[in-house]
N, C-alpha and C positions, 0 to 999 in steps of 0.2 A: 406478534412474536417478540418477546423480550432475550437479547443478546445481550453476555458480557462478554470483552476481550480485555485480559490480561495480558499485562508485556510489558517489562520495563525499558525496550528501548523504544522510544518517541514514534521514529519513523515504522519501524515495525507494525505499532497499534494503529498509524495513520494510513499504511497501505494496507492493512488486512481489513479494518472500520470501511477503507472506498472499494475495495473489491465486494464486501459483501452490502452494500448498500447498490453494487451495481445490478446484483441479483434478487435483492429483497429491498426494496428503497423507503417501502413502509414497516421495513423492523425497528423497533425501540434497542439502542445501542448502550450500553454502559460502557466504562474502560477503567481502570485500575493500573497505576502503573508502579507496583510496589505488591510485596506476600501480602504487606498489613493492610493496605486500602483494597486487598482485594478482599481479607477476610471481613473489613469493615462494609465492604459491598454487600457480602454475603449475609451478614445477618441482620441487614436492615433491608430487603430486596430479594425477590427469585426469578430465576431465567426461565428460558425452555432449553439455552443450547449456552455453553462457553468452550471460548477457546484462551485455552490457559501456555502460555509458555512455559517450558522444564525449570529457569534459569532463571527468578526473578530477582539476584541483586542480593534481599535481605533473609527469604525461604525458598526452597523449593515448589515448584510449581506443582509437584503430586502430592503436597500437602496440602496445599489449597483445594487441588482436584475430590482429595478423600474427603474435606470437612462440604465441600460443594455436592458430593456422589450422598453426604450422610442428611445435607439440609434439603436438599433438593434429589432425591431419588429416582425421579422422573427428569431428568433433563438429562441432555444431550452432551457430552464433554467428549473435546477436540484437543489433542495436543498441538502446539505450536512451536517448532521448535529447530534448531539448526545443525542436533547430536539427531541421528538414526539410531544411536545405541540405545537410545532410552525407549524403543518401540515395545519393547518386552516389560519392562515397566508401566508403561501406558495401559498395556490389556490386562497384567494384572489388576489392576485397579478399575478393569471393565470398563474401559474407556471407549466409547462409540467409533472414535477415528484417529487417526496422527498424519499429522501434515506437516512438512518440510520449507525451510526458507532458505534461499528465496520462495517468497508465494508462487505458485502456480494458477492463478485467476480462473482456469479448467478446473481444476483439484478444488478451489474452493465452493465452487459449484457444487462438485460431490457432493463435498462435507454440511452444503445445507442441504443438500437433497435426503441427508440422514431423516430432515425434519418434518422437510414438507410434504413425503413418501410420493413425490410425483418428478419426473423430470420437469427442471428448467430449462425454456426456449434453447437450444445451440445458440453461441456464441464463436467472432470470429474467433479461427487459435490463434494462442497468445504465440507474440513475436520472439524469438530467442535472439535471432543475430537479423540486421539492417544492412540492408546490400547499400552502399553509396557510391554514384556512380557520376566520375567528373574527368574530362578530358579523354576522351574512351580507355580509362582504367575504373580496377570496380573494386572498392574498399569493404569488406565483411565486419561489421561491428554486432559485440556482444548488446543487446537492448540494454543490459545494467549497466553497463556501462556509460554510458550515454546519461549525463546530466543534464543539460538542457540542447534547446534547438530554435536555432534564431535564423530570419530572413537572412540573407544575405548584402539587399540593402542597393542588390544592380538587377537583378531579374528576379523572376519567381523561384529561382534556386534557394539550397539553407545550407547554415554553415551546423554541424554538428561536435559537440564540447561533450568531452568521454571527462570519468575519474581521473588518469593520468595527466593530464593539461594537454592534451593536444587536440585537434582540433582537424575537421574535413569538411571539405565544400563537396555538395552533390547538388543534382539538379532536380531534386522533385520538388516540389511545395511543400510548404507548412502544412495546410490545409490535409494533403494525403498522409504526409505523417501523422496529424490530429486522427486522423480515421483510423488509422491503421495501430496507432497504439492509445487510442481514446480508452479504450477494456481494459488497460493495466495500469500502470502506477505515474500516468503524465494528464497535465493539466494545463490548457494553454491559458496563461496568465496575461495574456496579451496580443493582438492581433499580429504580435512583431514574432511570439514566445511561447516555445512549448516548455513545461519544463515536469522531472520525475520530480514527481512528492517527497520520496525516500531522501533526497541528496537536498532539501529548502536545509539550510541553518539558520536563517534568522530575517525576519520580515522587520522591517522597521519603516518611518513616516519620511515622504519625501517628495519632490517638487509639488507648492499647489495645493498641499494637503492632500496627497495622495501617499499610496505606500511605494513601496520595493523591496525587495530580498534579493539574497545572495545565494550559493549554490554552494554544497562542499568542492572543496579541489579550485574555487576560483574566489577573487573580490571584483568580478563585474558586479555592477548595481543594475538589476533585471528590474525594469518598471511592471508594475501591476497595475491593468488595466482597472478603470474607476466600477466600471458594470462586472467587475471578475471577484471583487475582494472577499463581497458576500460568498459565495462559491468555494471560495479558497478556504476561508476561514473555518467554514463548514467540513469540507475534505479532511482538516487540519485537526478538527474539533477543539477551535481555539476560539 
C-alpha cells in the first residue's frame, strides 16, 4: 500500500507518518511538505490513499486533492486538517474522509480502514488527560501538553515537563507511562526519557559522538540513547 502525507508543518507529517505506521508498518510512505512538492509528488508517483492538509503555506490543499482525485481516481483522499469549516468542502470534492488535529490515533484507524475494508486489531484508547499523583494530591494533565518525561533520578517516580514550563513529580515509572502512551505521539529516547515527537525542535551531535535534542518550551539537552537514534530518525523521517 502506497501512502502520501501532505502537510506543511514538520511535526504534523511526523506524528500522522508514526500513527499510521503503527497500524500499517509495511505501508510505503511518501510526504510533501509544500502544494509544489506535493504536485511534483504527484506526477511522478501514484498512491492508494493520501492525506492532504487544507492549508499548505504556498496552495491550498483541495487543489492538490482535485489534481490527485483527476491523476489518481481510484485512491483514497483524507483531509487533514485543524478548520472543521472546510468539511463541506472536502465532500464536494468527494473526498473519502476528514480528520481533525490534533490527531486522534483511534480516528486514524478509521481513516485506513477506508482501505483496507476490514477492521484493524483494537488498540488501547488514546490518553487525553494523565492523572499524576504525588504526596496524596492528584494533578490532571492534558497528554499534549506534556513534552517530555524524565526519571526523577531518587526512585522509580518521573518528573513530567508540560508546554507552559512547569513541571510535576508523580510516582509511576517511565516504563508504565511508555505503555500507556507508546500508541500516540511519544518515543522513549532513552532509558532515563520519554519524550512527544510533535514538541523535538532540533536533534543535534553530543557527548562521545552521540546525539541530543531539545524540546519546545525548554533548553534542557535531552540525550538520545546510542540503540534509539536509528528509531528516532525513522519516526522523524530524517
Amino acid at each position: 500500500m502506497r501512502i502520501a502525507v501532505i502537510d506543511d508543518e514538520k511535526y504534523s507529517r511526523v506524528g500522522l507518518i508514526h500513527q499510521i505506521r503503527q497500524t500499517l508498518p509495511q505501508a510505503e510512505i511518501a510526504e510533501a511538505a509544500s502544494g509544489a512538492q506535493a504536485l511534483e509528488l504527484l506526477e511522478n508517483q501514484t498512491f492508494d490513499m493520501l492525506f492532504i492538509d487544507v492549508h499548505l503555506g504556498d496552495m491550498e490543499g483541495t487543489t492538490v486533492a482535485a489534481l490527485a482525485r483527476r491523476l489518481m481516481p481510484g485512491a483514497k483522499i483524507v483531509f487533514a486538517t485543524a478548520y472543521s469549516e472546510y468539511a463541506v468542502r472536502a465532500f464536494e470534492l468527494r473526498a473519502d474522509d476528514y480528520i481533525l488535529k490534533p490527531f486522534d490515533p483511534e480516528r486514524i484507524r478509521k481513516a485506513l480502514f477506508l482501505f483496507t475494508e476490514q477492521p484493524p486489531a483494537a488498540s488501547p484508547a488514546a490518553l487525553r488527560r494523565i492523572a499524576v499523583s504525588s504526596n496524596r494530591s492528584t494533578t490532571l494533565l492534558d497528554a499534549e501538553e506534556i513534552t517530555y518525561i524524565e526519571t526523577d533520578g531518587v526512585g522509580r517516580g518521573c518528573i513530567l515537563h508540560t508546554l507552559g514550563g512547569k513541571s510535576y513529580n508523580g510516582s509511576t515509572s517511565l516504563s508504565e507511562y511508555e505503555t500507556r502512551l507508546g500508541t500516540q505521539e511519544f518515543y522513549r529516547i532513552h532509558k532515563t526519557c520519554l519524550v512527544q515527537l510533535r514538541y523535538i525542535e532540533s536533534i543535534f551531535p553530543w557527548s562521545s559522538n552521540g546525539f541530543a535534542l531539545r524540546v519546545r518550551g525548554s533548553s534542557t539537552v535531552l540525550p538520545i540513547g546510542r540503540d534509539r537514534v536509528r528509531e528516532l530518525r525513522r519516526l522523524l523521517s530524517i
